[in-house]
N, C-alpha and C positions, 0 to 999 in steps of 0.2 A: 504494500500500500504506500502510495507515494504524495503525500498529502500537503495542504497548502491553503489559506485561508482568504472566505472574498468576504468583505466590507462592504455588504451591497447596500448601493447608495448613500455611503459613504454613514452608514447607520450610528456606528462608535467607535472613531478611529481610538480613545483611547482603551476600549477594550480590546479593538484590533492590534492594539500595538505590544497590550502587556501578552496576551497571547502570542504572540507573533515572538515576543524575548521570549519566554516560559516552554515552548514548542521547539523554539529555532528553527520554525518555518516563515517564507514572506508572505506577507501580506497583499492583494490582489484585489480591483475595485471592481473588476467585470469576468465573465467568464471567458469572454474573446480573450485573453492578456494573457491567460494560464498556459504554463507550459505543457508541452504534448505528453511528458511525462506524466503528469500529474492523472493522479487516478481517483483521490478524492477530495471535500472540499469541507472546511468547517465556514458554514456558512453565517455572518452575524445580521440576523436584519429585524424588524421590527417584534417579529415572536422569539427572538432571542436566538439561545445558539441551535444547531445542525448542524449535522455529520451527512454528506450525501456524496453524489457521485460527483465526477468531474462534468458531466452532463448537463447542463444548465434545464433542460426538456425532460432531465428525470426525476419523475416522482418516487417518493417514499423514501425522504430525507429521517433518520433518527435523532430524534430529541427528547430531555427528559422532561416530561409533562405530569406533573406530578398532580394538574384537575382534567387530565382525558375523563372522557366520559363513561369509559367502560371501566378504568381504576376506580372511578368513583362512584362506581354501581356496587364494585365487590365492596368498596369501605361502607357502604349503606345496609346491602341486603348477607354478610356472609358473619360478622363479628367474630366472639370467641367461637362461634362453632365451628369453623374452618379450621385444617389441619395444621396449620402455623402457629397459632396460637396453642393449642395444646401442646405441640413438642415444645415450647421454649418455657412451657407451666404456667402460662394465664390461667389456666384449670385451678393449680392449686394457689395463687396469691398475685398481686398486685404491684407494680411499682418495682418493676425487672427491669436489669440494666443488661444492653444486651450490646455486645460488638461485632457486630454485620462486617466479617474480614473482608469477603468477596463481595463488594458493594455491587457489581454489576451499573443497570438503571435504576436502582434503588429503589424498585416498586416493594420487593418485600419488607424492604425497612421503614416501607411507607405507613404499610397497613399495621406494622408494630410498635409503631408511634402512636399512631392513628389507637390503638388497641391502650396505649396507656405507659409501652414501653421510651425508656430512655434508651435511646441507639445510637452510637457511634459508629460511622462508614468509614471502612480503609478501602483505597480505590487507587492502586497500582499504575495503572494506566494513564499517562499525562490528560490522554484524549479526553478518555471516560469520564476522567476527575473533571477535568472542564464544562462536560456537558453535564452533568450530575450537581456542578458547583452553579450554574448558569438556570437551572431546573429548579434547585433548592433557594436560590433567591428569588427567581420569580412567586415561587409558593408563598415567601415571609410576603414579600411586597403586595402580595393579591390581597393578603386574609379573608381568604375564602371559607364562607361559614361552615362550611361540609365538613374543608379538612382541620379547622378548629385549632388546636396546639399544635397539631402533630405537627407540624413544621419546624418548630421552637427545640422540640424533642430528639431532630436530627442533626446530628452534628459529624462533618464530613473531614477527612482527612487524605492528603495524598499520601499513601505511607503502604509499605510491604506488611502483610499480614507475618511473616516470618520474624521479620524485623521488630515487629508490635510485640510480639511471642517471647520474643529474648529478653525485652524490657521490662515484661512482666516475669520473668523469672529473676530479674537482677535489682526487683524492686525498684525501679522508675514510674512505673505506673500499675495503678492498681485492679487486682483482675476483676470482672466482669464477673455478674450472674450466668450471663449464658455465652455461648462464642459460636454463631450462624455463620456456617459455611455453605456455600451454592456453587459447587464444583457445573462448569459450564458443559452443557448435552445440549444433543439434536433435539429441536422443537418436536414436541409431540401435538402441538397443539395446528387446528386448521383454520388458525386465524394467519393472513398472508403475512401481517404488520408482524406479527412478534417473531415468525421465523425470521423473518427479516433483520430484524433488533439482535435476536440470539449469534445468527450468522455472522453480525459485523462484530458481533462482541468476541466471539470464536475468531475471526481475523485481526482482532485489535490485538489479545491477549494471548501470552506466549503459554502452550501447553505446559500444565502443572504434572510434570514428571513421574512427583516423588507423596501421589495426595498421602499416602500413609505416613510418610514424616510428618505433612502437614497436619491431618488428622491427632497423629501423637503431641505435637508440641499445642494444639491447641483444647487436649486436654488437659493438659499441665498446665492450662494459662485460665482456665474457667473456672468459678468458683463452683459452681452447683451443676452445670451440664453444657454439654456440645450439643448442638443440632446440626445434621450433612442432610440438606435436600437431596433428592435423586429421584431420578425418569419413573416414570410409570409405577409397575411394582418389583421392580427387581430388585435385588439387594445389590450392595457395592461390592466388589472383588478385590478380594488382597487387604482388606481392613478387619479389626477388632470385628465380632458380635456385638452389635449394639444392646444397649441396656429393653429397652422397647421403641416398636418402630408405627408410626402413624401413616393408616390409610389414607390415600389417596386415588382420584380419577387421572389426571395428568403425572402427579410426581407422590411420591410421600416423602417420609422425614426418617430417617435413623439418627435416635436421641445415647446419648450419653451421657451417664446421672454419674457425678462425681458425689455430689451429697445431696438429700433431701430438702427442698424447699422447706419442707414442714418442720425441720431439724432444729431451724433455729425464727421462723415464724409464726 
């Protein structure tokens, strides 16, 4: 992916410009201008930022929209009875602090806000973190009645989930209720938009090699339990037995209980 940023209509050159340092890509006011290399484009214009093609005529630019109308149909009609919420123990207690490693587009940390949780995003990816950081201020700036605090509740970081892990073993920072991991799979789903979303985020992000190391050091960094999303119903390969695993139509959850919520609530 060879990527490069348009300023269309010259929308906020100084947001064009801090991205443009933070990327160490140039900045570009039209799509005639762009070079023939270029294959994608972060685009800044009046709905904010996008990720799209180098294609000026192509549709199905990704951006994070934290009030789409269909994220905001599940925060309305799914609450704690949705399978997220139970692996992370909204079931057993209140006011769970959660560290979403693999921030992704940030929808599940959306809904776990949204649900009551504090969450902290680590997002690897210069890209991702941009658009997720460009997502999460439009949400504060809206205060859209729907999504209510959860906005306030998320708190993003550019940082290696690895890296986080070490910190918390070395006493820097203190560990979390729970540690949400969304290792990245093939959309199961037959909505076109989210294969879409999945696919660029599988091309933005370099394959996690070693998820078992990941998986171990981020038990050792949770205070009360890991959650590993995963495809359909299969389980994961080459990991621990999870402590118990939550049903799902598209994905479920394999949970990892280090201690009892109720142990000390």
């Amino acid at each position: 992916m060879k990527l490069f940023i348009i300023n269309e209509e010259n929308s906020n050159s100084f947001i064009a410009n801090s991205l443009a340092k933070r990327l160490g890509v140039p900045v570009y006011d039209s799509y005639v201008k762009l070079p023939a290399a270029c294959t994608h484009v972060l685009k800044i214009g009046i709905d904010g930022l996008a990720l799209g093609s180098s294609n000026e005529t192509a549709t199905g630019a990704t951006r994070v929209d934290f009030m789409d109308a269909t994220l905001q149909y599940r925060l309305r009609t799914s609450g704690k009875r949705q399978g997220i919420a139970k692996a992370v123990g909204l079931d057993k207690t209140a006011g769970i602090s959660v560290l979403d490693a693999t921030a992704g587009l940030g929808r599940d940390a959306l809904v776990l806000a949204y649900l009551g949780c504090d969450v902290q995003m680590l997002e690897k990816s210069p890209v991702i973190h941009a658009l997720l950081e460009d997502g999460l201020q439009r949400a504060l700036a809206a205060n859209d009645e729907l999504l209510g605090s959860a906005p306030r509740r998320m708190q993003l970081f550019h940082y290696d989930a690895r890296q986080w892990f070490a910190d918390i073993g070395q006493g820097t920072r203190p560990k979390p209720d729970v540690i949400y991991l969304d290792p990245m799979f093939p959309a199961r789903t037959k909505s076109a938009n989210v294969k879409k979303d999945i696919a660029l985020l599988q091309n933005l992000l370099e394959t996690e090699d070693d998820f078992a190391g990941l998986l171990e050091a981020a038990r050792s960094s949770a205070l009360h339990r890991v959650v590993v999303k995963r495809p359909g119903n299969k389980p994961g390969k080459d990991v621990p037995e999870p402590s118990f695993t939550v049903p799902g139509k598209s994905a479920h959850f394999e949970v990892y209980v280090n201690k009892s919520f109720s142990s000390i609530r």
